[in-house]
N, C-alpha and C positions, 0 to 999 in steps of 0.2 A: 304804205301799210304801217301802221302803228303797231308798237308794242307796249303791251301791256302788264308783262310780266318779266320780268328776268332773274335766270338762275346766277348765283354769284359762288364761289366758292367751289370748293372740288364735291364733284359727284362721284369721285371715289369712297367717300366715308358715309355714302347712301349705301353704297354698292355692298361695303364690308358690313355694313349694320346689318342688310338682310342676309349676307352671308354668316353672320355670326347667330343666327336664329337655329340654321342646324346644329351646329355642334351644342348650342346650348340645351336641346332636346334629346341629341345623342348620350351628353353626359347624364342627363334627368335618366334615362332610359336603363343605363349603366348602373346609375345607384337606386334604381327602384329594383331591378333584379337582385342586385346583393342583398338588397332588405329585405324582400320573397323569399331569397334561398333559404339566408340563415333563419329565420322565422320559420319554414318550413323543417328544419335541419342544423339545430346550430351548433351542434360537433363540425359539421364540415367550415364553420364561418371562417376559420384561417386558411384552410386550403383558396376558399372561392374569394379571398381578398388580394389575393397575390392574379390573379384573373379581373379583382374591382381595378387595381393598379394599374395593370393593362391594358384595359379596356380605355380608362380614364385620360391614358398618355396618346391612345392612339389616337380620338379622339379630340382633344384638344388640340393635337398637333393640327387637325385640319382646321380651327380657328387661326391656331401660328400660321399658317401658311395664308390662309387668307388678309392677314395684317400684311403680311412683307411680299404679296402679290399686290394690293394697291399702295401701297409706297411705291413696288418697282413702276406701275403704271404711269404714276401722277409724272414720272420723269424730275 
């Protein structure tokens, strides 16, 4: 059998690239709410940004986490 193709490199930084697609839609998701609220209401805009912060950390943290789960992988 012949091969015709070979993968070279780690297929952990496939792995993180699709996993870096949710958070980047969670975040999108995060600051398109803030922008609805306040536009709807924007006396409350400083209440509901301390909640844009939150949301934002929580969030990213699951892209952090995804970075330093393939490093631990690659060994």
């Amino acid at each position: 059998m012949t091969v015709l193709a070979e993968i070279g490199g780690s297929v952990n930084t496939i792995g993180y690239g699709l996993a870096a697609i949710g958070p980047g839609i969670g975040v999108a998701l995060v600051f398109a709410a803030y922008i609805q609220s306040s536009a709807r209401q924007p006396e409350s805009a400083g209440y509901n940004r301390t909640w844009l912060i939150l949301g934002f950390a929580l969030v990213e943290a699951l892209a952090l986490f995804g970075l330093v789960l393939a490093f631990a992988v690659q060994g």
